[in-house]
C-alpha positions as CSV (number, residue, x, y, z in Angstrom):
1,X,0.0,0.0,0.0
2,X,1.4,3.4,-0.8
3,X,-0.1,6.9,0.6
4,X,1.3,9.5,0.0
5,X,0.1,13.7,1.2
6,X,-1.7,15.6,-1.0
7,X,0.2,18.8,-1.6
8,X,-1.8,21.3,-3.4
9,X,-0.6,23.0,-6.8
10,X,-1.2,26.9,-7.0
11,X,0.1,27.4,-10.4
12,X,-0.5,24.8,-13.1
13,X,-2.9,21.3,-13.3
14,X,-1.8,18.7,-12.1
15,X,-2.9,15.0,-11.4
16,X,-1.4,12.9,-9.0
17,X,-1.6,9.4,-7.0
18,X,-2.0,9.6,-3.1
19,X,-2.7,6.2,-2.6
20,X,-2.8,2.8,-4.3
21,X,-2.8,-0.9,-3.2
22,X,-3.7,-4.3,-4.1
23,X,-6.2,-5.4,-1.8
24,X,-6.0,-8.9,-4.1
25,X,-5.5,-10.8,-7.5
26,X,-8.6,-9.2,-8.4
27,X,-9.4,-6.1,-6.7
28,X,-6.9,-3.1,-7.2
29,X,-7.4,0.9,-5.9
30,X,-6.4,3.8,-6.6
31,X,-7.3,7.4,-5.5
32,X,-6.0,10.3,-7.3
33,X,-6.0,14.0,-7.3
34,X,-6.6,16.8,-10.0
35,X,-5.6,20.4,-8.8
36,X,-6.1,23.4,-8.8
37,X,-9.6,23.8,-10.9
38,X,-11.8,27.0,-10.8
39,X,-15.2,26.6,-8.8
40,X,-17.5,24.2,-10.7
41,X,-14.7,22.9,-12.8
42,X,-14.3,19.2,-10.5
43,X,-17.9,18.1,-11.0
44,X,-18.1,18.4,-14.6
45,X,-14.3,16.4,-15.0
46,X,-15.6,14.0,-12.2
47,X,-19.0,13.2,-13.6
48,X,-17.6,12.6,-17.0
49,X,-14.8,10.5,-15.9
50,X,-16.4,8.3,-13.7
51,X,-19.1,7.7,-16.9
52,X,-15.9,6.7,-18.6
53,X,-14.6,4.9,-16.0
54,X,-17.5,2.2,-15.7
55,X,-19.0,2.7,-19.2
56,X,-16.2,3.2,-22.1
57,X,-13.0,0.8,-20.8
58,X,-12.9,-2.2,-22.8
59,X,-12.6,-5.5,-21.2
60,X,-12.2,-9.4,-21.8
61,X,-14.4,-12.1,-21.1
62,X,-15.5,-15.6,-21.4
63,X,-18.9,-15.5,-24.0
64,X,-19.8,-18.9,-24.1
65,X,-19.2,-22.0,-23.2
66,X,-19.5,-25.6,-25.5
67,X,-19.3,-29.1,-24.6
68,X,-21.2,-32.0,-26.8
69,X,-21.7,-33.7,-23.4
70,X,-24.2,-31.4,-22.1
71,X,-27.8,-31.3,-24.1
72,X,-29.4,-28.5,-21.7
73,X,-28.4,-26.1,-19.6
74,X,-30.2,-28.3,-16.5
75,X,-28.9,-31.8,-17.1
76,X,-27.3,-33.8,-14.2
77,X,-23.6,-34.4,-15.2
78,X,-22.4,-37.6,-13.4
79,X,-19.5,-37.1,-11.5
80,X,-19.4,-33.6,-11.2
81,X,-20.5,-31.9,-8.8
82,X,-22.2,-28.3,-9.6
83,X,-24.4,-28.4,-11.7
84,X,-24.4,-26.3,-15.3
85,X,-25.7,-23.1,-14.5
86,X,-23.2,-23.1,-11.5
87,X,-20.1,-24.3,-13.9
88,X,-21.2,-21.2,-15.9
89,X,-21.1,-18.5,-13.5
90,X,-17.5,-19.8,-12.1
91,X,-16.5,-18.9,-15.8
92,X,-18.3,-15.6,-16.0
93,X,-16.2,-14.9,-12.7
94,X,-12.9,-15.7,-14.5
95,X,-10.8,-12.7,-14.9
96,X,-8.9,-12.1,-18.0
97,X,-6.3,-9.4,-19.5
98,X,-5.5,-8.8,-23.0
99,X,-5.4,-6.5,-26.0
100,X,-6.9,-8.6,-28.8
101,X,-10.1,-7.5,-30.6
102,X,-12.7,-10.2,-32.5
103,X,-13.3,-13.6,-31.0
104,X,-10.7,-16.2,-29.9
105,X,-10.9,-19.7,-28.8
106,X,-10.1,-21.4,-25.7
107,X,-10.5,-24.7,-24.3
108,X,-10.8,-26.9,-20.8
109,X,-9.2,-30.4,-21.1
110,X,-9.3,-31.7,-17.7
111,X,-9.6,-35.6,-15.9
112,X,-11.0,-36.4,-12.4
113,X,-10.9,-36.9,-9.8
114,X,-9.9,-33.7,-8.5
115,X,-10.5,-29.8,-9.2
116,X,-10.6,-27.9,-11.7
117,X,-9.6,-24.5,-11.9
118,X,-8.6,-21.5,-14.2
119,X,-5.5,-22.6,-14.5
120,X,-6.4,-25.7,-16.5
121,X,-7.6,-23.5,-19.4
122,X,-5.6,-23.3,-22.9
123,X,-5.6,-19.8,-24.0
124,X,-4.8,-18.4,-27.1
125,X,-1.3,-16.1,-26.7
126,X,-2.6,-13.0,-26.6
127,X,-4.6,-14.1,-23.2
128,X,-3.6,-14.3,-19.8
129,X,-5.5,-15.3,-16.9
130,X,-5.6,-12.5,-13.4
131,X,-6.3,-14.8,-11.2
132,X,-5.3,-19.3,-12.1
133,X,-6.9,-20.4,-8.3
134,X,-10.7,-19.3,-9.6
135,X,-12.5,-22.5,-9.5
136,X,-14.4,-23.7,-11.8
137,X,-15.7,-27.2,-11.1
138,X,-15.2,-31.0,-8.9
139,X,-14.7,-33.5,-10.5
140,X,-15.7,-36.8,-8.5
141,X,-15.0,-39.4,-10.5
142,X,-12.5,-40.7,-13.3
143,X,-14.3,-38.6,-16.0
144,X,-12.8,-36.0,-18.1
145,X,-14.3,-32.7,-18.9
146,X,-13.9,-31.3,-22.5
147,X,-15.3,-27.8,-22.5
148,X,-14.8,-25.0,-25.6
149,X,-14.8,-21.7,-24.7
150,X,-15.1,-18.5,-26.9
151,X,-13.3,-15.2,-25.3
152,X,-14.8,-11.6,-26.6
153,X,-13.1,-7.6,-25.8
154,X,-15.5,-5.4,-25.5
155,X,-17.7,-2.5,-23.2
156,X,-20.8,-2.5,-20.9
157,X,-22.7,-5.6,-20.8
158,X,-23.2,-8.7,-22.7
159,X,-26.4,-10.2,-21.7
160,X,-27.6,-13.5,-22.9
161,X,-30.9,-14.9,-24.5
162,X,-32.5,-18.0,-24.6
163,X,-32.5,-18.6,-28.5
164,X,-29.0,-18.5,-28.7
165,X,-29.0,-22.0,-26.5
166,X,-28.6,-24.6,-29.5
167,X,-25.8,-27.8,-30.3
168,X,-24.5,-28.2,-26.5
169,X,-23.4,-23.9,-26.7
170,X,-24.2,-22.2,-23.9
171,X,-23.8,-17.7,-24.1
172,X,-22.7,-16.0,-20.7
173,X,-24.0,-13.2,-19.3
174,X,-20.3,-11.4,-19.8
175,X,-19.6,-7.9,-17.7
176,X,-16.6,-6.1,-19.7
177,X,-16.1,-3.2,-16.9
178,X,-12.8,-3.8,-15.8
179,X,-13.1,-1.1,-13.4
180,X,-15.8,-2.2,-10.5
181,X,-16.0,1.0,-8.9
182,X,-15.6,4.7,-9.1
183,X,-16.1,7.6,-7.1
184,X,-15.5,11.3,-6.9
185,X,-15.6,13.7,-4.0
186,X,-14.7,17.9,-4.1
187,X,-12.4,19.7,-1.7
188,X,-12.9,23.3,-2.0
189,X,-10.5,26.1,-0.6
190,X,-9.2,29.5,-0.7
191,X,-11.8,32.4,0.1
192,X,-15.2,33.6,-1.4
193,X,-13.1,35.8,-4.8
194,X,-10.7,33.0,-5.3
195,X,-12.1,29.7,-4.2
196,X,-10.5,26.5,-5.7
197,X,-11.2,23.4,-5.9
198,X,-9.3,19.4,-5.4
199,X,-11.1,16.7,-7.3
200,X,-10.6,13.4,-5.8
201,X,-11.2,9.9,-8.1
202,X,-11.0,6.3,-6.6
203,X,-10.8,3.8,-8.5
204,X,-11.8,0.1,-8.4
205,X,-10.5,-2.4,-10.7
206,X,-10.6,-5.9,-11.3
207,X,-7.2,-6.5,-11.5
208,X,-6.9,-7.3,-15.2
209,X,-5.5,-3.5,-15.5
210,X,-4.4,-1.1,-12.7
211,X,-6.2,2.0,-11.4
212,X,-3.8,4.4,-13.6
213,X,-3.8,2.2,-16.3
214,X,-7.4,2.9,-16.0
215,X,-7.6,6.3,-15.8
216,X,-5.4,6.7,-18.7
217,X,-7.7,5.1,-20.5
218,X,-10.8,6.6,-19.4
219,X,-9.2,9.8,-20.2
220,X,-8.1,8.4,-24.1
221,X,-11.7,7.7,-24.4
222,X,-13.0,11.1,-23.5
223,X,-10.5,12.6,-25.9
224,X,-11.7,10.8,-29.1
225,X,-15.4,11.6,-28.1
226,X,-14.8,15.1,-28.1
227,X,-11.8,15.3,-31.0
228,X,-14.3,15.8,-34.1
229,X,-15.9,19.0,-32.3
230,X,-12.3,20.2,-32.3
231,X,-11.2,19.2,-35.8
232,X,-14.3,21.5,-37.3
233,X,-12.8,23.9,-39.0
234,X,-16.2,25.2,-40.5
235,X,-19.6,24.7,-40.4
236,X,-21.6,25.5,-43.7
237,X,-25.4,26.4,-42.4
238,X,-27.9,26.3,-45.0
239,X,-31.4,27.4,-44.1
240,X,-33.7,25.3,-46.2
241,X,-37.3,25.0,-45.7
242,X,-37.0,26.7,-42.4
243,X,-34.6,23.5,-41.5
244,X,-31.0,23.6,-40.9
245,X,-28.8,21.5,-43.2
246,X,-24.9,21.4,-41.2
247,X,-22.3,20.2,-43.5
248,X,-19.5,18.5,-41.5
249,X,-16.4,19.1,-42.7
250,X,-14.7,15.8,-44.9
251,X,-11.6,14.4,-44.1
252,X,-9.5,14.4,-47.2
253,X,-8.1,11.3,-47.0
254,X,-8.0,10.7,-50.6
255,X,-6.0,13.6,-51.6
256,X,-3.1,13.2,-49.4
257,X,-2.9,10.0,-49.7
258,X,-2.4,11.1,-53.7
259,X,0.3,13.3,-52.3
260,X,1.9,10.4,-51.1
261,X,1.8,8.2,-53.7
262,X,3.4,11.1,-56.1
263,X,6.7,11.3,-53.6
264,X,6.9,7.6,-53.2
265,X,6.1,6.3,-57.1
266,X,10.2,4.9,-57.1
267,X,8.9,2.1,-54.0
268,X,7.0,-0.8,-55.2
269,X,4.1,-0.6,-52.5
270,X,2.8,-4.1,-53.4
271,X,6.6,-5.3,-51.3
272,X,5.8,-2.7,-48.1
273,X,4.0,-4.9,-45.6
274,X,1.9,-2.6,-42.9
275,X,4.0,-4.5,-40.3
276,X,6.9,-2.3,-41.1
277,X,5.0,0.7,-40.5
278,X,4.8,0.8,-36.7
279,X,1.1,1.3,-36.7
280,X,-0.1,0.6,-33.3
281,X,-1.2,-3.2,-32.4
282,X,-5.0,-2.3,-32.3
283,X,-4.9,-0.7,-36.2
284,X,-2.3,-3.3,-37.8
285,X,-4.8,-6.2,-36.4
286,X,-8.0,-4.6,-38.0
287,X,-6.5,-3.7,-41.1
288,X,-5.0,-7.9,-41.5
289,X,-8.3,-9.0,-40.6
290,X,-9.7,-6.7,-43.6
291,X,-7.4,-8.5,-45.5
292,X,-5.1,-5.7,-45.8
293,X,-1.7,-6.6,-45.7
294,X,0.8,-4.2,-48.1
295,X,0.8,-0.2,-48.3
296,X,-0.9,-1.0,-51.4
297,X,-3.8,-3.1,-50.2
298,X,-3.7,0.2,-47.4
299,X,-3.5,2.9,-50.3
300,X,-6.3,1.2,-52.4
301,X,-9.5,2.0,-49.9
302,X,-10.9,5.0,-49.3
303,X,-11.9,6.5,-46.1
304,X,-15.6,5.1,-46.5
305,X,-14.1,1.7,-46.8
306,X,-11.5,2.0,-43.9
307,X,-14.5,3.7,-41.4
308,X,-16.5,0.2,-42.8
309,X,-13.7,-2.1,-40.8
310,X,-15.2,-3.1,-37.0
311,X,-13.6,-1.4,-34.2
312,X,-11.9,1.4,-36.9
313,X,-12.6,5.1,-36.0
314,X,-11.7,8.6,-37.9
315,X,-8.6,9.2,-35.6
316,X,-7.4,6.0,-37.2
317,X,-7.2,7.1,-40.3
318,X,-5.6,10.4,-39.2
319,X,-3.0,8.0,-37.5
320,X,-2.2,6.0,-40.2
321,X,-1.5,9.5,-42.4
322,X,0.6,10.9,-40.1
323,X,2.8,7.4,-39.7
324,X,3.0,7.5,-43.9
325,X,3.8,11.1,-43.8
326,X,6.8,10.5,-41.6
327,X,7.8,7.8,-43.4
């Protein structure tokens, strides 16, 4: 556990950790400080961060669960102890970290007698389990327990229905949050002209990222909500039928990339890979699950078909332009 006094800044903003521990494998806290702000100025960061706090962090989870064994979620299963339903909450429980995106695979291979725990899972390697002593099930006989299991990043809630129960696969109800909790609380100071204020956040996680890590995030998030109000640089109002038509402003992405291709027509594009182009992990594995793999497959969409990929967003595109620009 680490504390440490909160000394107040009268000059610039600044953040700062006063406390932080690891209460266990899966429960981490944080508490944090953001000073000096003008009067009113701690409820409107606080508010907004503790929506992106529990709503916008992406996490990982178990989806669902398959076994050819097990016709209905209520049969008996001989020589195990719990029962379905109760096998399937111990795997909603199941704590994982990791930055993939899509669906993965994972499977339970396991023989009685004896327990079985998440430890005796086979994950994929871009998985890793928070906590290995989470059980999972008894086993009271010599049997052995086959189980597939499909692992999903994403936010909020994943809540499951009863006509996706069909060929021995079961959905779970997955919770993404990787932050449990989050408060804020206001410290005021100074007199009546100049009062200022502290905002104080505490943070909650699950263990499968760290309160900082956390906030870092949170903060990421709120950025790229707000960036496209920022990147306006007019607005074209047309009165029309006593309507107003806004024009957005559109993201050339075409014509520089144009510029590009003019400076670089000596390299054979088809032979750059967009693995030497130290794109960040999350872009390079959307654009090779789009099938994109050279500059050339990258230079050959637009920005309509790039904005068409899952889990792609404007500031990607803006990314992958300035990483081509420097290059």
């Amino acid at each position: 556990m680490v504390r440490e006094k909160v000394k107040v800044s009268t000059r610039t903003l600044q953040w700062k950790c006063v406390e932080s521990r690891t209460d266990s494998k899966r429960l981490y806290y944080g508490r944090f400080i953001l000073s000096p702000l003008m009067k009113g100025q701690a409820d409107t960061i606080g508010i907004a961060m503790r929506r992106a706090l529990l709503g916008e962090i992406e996490g990982t989870c178990i989806t669902r669960a398959k076994s050819e064994k097990i016709p209905h979620e209520y049969s008996t299963l001989v020589g195990i102890q719990e029962s379905v339903p109760e096998i399937l909450m111990n795997l909603k429980e199941i704590v994982l970290r990791s930055n993939l995106y899509g669906t993965r695979n994972a499977f339970i291979c396991a023989k009685g007698p004896g327990y079985v725990t998440a430890q005796d899972i086979i994950l994929p390697p871009s998985v890793e389990i928070v906590d290995n002593t989470q059980h999972i099930a008894s086993l009271t006989e010599p049997i052995d327990l086959c189980i597939g299991l499909q692992i999903e990043r994403n936010r909020g809630y994943g809540i499951k229905t009863p006509k996706n129960f069909h060929d021995g696969s079961y959905p779970i109800d997955a919770v993404f949050m990787p932050v449990r909790n989050a408060n804020h609380s206001i410290h005021c100071y100074g007199n009546d002209n100049e009062k200022q204020e502290i905002l104080f956040l505490e943070i909650w996680t699950n263990g499968s990222l760290t309160p900082k890590e956390a906030l870092h995030e949170a903060s990421r998030n709120l950025i790229d909500l707000f960036i496209p109000f920022l990147q306006a640089e007019e607005e074209n109002l047309h009165l029309e039928n006593n309507q107003h038509n806004v024009t957005l402003p559109f993201f050339p992405f075409h014509n520089r990339l144009a510029k590009l291709r003019k400076k670089k027509k000596e390299i054979s594009l088809k032979y750059l890979f967009i693995d030497q182009s130290e794109l960040p992990p999350r872009i390079y594995n959307c654009l090779k699950k789009s099938n994109i793999h050279t500059l050339s497959d990258l230079l050959n969409n637009s920005q309509e078909d790039l904005m068409k990929i899952e889990h792609f967003r404007i500031e990607d595109v803006k990314q992958i332009l300035g990483i081509l620009e420097k290059k």
